[in-house]
C-alpha positions in Angstrom: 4.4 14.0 1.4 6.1 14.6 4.9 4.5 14.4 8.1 4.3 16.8 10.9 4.8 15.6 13.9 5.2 16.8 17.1 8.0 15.4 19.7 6.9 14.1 22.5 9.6 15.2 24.7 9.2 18.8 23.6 5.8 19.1 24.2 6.1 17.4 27.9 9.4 19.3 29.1 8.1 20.5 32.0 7.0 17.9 33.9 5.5 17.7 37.6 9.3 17.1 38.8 10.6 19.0 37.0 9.7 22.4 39.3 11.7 24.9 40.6 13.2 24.5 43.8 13.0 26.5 46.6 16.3 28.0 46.2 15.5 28.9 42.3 11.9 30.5 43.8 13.6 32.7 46.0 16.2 33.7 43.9 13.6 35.0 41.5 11.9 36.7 44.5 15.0 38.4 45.3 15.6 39.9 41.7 12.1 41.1 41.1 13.0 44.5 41.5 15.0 44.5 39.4 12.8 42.3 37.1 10.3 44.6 38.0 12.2 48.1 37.4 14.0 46.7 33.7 10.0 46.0 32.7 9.4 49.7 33.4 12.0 51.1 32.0 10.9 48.9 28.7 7.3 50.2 28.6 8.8 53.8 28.7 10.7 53.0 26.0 8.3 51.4 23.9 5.7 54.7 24.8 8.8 56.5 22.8 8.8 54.1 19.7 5.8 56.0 17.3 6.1 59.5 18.4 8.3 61.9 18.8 9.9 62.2 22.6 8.3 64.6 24.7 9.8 66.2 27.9 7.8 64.2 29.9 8.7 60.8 28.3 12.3 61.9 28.6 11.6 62.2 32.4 10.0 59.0 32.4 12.6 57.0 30.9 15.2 58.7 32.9 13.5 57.7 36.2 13.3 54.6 35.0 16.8 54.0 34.3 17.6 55.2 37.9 15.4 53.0 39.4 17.5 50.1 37.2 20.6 51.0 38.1 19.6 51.1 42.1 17.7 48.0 42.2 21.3 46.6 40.2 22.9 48.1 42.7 21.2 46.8 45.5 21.8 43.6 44.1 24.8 43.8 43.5 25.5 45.0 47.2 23.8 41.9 48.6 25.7 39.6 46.6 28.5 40.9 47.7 27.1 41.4 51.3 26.7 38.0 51.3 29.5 36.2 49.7 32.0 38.8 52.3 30.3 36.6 55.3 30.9 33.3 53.8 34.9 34.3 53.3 35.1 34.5 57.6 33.5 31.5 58.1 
C-alpha cells in the first residue's frame, strides 16, 4: 500500500520572509490597469461563450480590447519613458 504524504516544503513555500518587496508591490500597482482591463476583456469574452454574440456583446468586447491595448500602451510608454532618463544619466 503507498502512502500519501504531503511535502513539507510545498505546503510552507510562502513563508513570513518570504514577501514581496516593495519594489515587486509597486510594480504590480503599476500594471493593474492593465491587469485590470485584460480581466475585462476576459469576462466579455466568457459572456460570449453559451450564446450566440449579440451586437451589444460585440461592442463590449471591442471596448474592451481598446481599453487593453491603451493601458499596454501606456505601459509600454513608461517603460520606455523611463529607461530614456536612465541612458543620460
Amino acid at each position: 500500500m503507498d502512502h500519501i504524504v504531503t511535502v513539507q516544503e510545498a505546503v510552507t513555500a510562502f513563508e513570513p520572509w518570504m514577501e514581496p518587496t516593495a519594489a515587486e508591490l509597486d510594480a504590480i500597482d503599476l500594471e493593474m490597469p492593465l491587469i485590470a482591463s485584460e480581466v475585462e476583456l476576459l469576462d466579455a469574452q466568457i459572456m460570449t461563450l453559451d450564446r450566440p454574440v449579440s451586437e451589444l456583446d460585440e461592442r463590449r468586447i471591442r471596448r474592451a480590447r481598446r481599453r487593453v491595448l491603451a493601458a499596454r500602451r501606456e505601459l509600454a510608454n513608461r517603460a520606455a519613458a523611463v529607461s530614456t532618463s536612465g541612458v543620460g544619466a
